[in-house]
C-alpha atoms as one frame of an Amber mdcrd trajectory, in Angstrom:
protein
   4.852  88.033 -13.307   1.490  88.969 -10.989   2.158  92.193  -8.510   2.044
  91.108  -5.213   2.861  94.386  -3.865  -1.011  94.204  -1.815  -0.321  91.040
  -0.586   3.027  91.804   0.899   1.696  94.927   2.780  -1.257  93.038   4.162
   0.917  89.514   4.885   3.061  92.188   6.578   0.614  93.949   9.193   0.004
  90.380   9.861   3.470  89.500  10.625   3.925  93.057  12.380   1.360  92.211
  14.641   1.920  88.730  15.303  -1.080  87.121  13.763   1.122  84.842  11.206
   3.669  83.308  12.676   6.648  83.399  10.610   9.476  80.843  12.564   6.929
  78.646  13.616   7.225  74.868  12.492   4.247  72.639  12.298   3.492  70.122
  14.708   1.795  66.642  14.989  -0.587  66.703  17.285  -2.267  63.517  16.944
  -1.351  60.567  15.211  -2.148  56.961  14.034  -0.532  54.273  11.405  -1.667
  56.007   8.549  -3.701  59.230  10.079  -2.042  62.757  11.443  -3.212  65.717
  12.668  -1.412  68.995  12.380  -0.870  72.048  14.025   0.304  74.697  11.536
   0.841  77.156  14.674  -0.777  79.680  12.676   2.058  79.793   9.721   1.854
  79.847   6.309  -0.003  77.904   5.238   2.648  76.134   1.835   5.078  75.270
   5.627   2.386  73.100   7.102   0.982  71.963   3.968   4.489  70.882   2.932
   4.744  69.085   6.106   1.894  67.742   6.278   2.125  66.174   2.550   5.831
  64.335   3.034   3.911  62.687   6.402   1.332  61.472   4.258   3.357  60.171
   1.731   5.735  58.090   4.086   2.681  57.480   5.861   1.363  55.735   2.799
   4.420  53.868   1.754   4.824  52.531   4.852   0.511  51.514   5.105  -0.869
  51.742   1.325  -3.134  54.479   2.353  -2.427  57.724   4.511  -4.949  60.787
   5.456  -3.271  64.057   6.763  -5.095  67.087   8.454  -3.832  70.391   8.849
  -5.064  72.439  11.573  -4.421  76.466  12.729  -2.420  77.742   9.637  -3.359
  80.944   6.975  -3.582  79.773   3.352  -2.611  83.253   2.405  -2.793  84.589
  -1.546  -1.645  81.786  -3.878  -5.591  80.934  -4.232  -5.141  85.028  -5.628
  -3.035  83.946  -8.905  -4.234  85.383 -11.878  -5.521  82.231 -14.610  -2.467
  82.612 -16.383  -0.319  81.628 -13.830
């Protein structure tokens, strides 16, 4: 298993100071039949991409075809996994 032991310190200033917001829910903030935007309220990012991803699949059972933004969120380190993983 990868040490995250960096990441936690620096997700943790973060928190500390406010700058991710850690019991914030997403939000849509605009919507159509099979379009959405939304807010991530500066979360994690895996919250409001979760979120985002069920809307766009009942989005596109419900119209054949479904396209999802997410705005104000931080992606954080999973893009920092070692090969292996």
């Amino acid at each position: 298993m990868p040490d995250f032991s960096a990441e936690k310190e620096e997700h943790g200033g973060k928190i500390g100071w406010g700058v991710v917001g850690v019991n914030r829910q997403p939000e849509v903030v605009r919507e159509s039949a099979c379009t959405a935007t939304v807010d991530g309220k500066q979360g994690f990012g895996a919250v409001g991409a979760t979120f985002a991803t069920k809307l766009a699949i009942q989005k596109a059972l419900a119209e054949g075809l479904a396209s999802v933004a997410v705005k104000y969120h931080k992606w954080g380190t999973p893009a920092k996994l070692p090969a292996r993983y």
